[in-house]
Backbone bond lengths (Angstrom), bond angles and torsions (degrees), N, CA, C in turn:
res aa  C-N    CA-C-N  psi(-1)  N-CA   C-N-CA  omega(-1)  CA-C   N-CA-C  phi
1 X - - - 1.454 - - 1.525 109.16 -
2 X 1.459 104.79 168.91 2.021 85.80 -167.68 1.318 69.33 -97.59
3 X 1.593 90.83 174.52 1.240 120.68 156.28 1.477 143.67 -48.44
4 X 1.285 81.29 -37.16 1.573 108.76 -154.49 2.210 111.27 -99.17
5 X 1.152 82.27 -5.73 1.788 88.66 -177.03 1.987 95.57 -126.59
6 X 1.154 87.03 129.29 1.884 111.37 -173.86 1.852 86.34 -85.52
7 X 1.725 93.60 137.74 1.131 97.28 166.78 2.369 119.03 -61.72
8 X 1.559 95.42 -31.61 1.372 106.89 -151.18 1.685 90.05 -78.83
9 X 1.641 128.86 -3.71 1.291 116.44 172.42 1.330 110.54 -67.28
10 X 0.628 148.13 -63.57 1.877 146.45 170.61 1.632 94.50 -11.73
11 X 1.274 132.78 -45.91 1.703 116.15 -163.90 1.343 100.52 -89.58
12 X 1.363 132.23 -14.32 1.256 137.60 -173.80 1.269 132.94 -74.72
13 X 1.349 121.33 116.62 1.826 127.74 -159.57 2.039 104.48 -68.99
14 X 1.095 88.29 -144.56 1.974 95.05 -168.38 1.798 85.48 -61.85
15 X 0.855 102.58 173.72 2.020 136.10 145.46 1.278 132.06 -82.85
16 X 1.162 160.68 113.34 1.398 138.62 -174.66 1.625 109.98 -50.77
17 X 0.932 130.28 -17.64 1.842 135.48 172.33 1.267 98.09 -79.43
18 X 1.084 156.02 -39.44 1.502 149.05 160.64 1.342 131.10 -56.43
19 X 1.244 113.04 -13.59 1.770 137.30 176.70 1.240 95.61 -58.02
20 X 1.558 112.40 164.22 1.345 129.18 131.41 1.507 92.86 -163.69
21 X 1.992 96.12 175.17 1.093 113.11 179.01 1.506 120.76 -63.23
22 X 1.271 137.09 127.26 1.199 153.97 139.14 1.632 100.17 125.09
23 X 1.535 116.25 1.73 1.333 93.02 169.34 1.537 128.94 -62.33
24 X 1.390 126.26 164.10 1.585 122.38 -134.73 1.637 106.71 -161.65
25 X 1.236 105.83 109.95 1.662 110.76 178.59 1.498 109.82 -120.98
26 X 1.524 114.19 162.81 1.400 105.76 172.17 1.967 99.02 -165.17
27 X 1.369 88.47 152.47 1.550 108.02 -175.54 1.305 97.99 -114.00
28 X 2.168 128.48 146.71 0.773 116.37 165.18 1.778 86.64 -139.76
29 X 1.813 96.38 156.68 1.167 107.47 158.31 1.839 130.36 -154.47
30 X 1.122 140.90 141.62 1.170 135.30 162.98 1.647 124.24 -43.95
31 X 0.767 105.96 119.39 2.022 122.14 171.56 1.428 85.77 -67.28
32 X 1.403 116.96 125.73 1.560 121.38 118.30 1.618 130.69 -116.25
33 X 1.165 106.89 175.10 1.384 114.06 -177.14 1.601 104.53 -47.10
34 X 1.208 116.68 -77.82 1.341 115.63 152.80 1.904 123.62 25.26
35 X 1.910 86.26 -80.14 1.404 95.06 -170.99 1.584 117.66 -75.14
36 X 1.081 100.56 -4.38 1.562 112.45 -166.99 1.644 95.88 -85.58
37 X 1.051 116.65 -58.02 1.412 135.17 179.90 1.665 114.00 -43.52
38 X 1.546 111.83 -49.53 1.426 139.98 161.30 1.225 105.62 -48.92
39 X 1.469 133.05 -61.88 1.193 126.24 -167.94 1.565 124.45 -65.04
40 X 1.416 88.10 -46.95 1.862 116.52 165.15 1.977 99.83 -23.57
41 X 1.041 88.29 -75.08 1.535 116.76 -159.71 1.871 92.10 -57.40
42 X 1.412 110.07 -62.59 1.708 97.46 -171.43 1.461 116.98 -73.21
43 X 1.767 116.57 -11.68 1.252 113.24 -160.15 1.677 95.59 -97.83
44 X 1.501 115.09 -31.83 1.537 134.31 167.78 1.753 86.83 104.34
45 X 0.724 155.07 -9.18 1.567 168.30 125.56 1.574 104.91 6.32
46 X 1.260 116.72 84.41 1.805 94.35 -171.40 1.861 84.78 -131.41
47 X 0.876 102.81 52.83 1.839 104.70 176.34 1.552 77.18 -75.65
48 X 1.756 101.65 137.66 1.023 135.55 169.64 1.621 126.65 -64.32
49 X 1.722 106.78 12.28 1.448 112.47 -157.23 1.624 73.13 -117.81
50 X 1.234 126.04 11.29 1.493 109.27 172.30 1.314 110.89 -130.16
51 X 1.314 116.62 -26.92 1.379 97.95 168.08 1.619 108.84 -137.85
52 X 1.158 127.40 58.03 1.607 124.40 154.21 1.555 95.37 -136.80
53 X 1.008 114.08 111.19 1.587 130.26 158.44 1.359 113.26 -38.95
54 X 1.373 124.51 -66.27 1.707 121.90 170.76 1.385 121.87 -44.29
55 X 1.376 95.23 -54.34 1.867 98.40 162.07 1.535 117.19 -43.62
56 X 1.115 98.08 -51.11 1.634 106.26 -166.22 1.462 146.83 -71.57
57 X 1.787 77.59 -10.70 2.043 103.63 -174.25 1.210 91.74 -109.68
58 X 1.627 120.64 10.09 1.905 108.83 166.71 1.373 113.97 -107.85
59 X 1.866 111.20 5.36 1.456 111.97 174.41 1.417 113.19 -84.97
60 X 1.576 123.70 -153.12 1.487 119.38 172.23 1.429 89.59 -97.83
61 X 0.839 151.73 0.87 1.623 146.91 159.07 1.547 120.91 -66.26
62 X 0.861 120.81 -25.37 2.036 141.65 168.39 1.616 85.99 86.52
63 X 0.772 138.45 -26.65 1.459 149.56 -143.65 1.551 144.17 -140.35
64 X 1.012 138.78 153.84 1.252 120.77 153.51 1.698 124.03 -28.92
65 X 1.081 129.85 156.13 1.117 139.81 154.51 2.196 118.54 -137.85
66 X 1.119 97.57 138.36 1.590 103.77 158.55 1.686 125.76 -43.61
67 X 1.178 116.29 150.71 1.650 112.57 162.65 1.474 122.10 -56.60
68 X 1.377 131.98 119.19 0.948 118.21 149.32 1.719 136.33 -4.48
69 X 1.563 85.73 -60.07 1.358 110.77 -174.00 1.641 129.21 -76.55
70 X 1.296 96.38 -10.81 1.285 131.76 172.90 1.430 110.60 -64.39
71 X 1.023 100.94 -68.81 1.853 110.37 -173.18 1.464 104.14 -76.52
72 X 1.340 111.24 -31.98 2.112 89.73 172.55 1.389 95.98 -90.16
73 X 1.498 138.68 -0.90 1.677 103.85 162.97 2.015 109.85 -64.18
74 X 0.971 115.79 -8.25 1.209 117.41 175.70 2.045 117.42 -59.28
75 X 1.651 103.87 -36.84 0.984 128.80 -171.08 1.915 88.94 -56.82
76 X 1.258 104.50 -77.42 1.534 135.25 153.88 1.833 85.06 3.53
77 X 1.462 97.07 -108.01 1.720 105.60 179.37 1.723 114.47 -8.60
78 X 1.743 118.19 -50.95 1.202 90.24 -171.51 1.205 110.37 -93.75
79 X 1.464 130.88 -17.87 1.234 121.61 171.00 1.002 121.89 -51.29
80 X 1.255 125.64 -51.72 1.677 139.06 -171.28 1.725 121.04 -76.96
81 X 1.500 107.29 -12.95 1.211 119.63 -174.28 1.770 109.07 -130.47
82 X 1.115 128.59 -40.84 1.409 123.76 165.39 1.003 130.10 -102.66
83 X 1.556 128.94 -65.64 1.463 144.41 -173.23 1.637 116.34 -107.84
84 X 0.938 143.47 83.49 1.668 116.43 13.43 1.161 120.75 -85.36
85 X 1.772 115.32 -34.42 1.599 115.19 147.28 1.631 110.75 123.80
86 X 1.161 157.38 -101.34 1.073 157.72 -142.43 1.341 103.24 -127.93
87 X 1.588 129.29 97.74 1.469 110.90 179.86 1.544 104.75 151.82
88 X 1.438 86.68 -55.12 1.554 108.15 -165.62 1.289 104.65 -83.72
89 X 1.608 107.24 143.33 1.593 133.37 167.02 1.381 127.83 -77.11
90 X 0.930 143.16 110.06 1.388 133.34 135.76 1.315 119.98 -34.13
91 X 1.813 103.58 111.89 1.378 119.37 135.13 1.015 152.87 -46.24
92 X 1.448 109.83 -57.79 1.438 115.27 -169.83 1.789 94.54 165.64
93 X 1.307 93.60 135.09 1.724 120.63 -173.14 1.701 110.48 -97.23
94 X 0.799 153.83 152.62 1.839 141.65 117.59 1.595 101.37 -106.86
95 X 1.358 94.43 163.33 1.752 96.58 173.89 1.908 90.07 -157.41
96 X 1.109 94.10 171.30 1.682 119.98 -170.67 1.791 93.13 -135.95
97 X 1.084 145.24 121.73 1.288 158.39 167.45 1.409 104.92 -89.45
98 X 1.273 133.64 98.52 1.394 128.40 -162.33 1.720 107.59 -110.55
99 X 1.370 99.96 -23.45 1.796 103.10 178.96 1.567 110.93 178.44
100 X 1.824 108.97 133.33 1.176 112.92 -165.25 1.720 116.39 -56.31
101 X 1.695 99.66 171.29 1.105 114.34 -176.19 1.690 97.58 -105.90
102 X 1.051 141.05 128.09 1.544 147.58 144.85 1.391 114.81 -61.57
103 X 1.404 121.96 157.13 1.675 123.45 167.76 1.737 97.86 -70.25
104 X 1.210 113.06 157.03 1.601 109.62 169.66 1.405 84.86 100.99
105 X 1.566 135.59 -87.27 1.655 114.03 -174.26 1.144 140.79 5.30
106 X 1.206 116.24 150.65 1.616 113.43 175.33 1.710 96.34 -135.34
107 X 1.414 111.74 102.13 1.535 130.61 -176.07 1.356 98.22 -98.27
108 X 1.382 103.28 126.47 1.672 124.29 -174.74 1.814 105.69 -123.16
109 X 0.927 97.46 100.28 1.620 105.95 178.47 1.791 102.17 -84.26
110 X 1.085 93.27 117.51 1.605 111.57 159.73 1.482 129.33 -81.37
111 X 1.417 132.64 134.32 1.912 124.76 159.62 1.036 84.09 -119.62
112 X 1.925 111.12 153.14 1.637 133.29 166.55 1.354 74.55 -128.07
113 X 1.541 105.42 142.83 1.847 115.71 145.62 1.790 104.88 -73.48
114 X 0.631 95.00 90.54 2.101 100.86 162.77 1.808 118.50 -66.18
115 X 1.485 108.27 -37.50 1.100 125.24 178.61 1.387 135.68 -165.05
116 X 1.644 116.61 112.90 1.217 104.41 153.24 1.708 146.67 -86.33
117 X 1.158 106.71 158.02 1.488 103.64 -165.22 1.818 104.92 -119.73
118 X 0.842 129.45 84.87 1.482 137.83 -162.35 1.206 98.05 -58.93
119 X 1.658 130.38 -73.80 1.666 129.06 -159.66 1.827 107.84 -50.31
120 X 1.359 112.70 -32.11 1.410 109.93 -178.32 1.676 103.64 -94.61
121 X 1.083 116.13 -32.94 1.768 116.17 -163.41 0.947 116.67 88.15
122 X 1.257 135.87 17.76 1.498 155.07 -167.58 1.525 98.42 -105.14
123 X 1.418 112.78 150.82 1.730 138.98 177.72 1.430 106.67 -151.83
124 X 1.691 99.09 139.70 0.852 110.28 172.13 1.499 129.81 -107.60
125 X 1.151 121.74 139.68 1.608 108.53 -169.33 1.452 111.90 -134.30
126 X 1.357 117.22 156.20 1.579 137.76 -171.39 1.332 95.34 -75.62
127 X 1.221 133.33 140.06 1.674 114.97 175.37 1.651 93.28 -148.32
128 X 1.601 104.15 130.08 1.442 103.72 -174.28 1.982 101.25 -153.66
129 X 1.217 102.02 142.04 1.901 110.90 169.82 1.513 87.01 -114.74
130 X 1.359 94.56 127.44 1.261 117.42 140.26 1.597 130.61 -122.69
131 X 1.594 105.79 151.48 1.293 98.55 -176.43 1.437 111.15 -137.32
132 X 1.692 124.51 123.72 1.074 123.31 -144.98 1.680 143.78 62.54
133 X 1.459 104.44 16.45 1.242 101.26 -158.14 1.622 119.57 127.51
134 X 1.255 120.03 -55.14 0.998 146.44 -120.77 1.891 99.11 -128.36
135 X 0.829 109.87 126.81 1.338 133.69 -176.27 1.797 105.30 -72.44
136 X 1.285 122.26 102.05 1.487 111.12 177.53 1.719 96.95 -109.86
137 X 1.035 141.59 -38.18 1.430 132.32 156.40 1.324 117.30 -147.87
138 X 1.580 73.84 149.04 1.960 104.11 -159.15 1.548 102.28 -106.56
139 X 1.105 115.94 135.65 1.675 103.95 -173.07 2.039 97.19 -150.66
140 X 1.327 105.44 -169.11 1.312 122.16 168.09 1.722 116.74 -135.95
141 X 0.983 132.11 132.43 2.048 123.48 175.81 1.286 77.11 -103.36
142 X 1.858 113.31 171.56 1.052 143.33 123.59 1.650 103.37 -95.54
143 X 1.298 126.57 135.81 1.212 114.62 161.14 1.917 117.33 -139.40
144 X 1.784 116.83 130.71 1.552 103.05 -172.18 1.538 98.79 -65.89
145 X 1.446 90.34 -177.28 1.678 85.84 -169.36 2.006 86.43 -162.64
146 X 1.274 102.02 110.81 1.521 103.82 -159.88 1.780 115.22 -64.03
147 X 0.887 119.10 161.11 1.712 118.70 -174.83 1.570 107.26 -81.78
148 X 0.967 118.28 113.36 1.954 116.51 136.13 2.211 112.01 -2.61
149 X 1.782 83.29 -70.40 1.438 104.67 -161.36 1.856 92.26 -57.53
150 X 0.940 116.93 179.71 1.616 124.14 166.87 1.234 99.58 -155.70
């Protein structure tokens, strides 16, 4: 084997030297009942606005709705798995929750690089699910993003 090539680069996402501004990844997936139920249980989250139907058609939602938290772990997915992807840390998230998610959806989490930050190795990115069109949360990451250089 050479020397010079690490077996563990093969699992490893971008570099911060490979960045630039506006590159752009995105994960999508369908809600089912299922996942809602799943999340309940690992997140301990069992507000009744997600899984009791009777409860749920007496909110302004008519209905059940998904976790919040649910659809930006999606955000999660592409950071941690594509853009920048395997390596990199999370900083720090904000999000704006602008309108629920239903089971049946198809939530598409977006990253934009908005900014890099060279002296730290840090980027900043646009981070948004939409579903149908439609923007259900709008947020910002900071995320590190490890060096090439050592």
């Amino acid at each position: 084997m050479d020397q010079m090539t690490n077996p563990l680069d093969k699992l490893h996402g971008y570099y911060f030297e490979d960045l630039e501004e506006g590159m752009h990844d995105v994960f999508a997936k369908t809600i089912t009942d299922a996942d809602i139920v799943l999340f309940a249980g690992i997140s301990g989250d069992t507000n009744p606005v997600h899984l009791n139907h009777e409860f749920a058609k007496e909110t302004m939602f008519k209905g059940r709705i998904a976790h919040g938290m649910l659809s930006s772990s999606f955000i999660s997915t592409v950071i941690g798995t594509k853009l920048p992807g395997p390596g990199c840390i999370y900083v720090s998230q904000t999000m704006k929750f602008k309108a629920p998610v239903l089971s049946g959806d198809t939530v598409e989490a977006h990253c934009t690089i908005t900014k890099l930050i060279p002296e730290k190795k840090f980027i900043e990115l646009k981070t948004q699910c939409i579903v149908g069109g439609k923007v259900v949360i709008d947020g910002e990451a900071l995320i590190m993003v490890p060096s090439r250089k050592k």
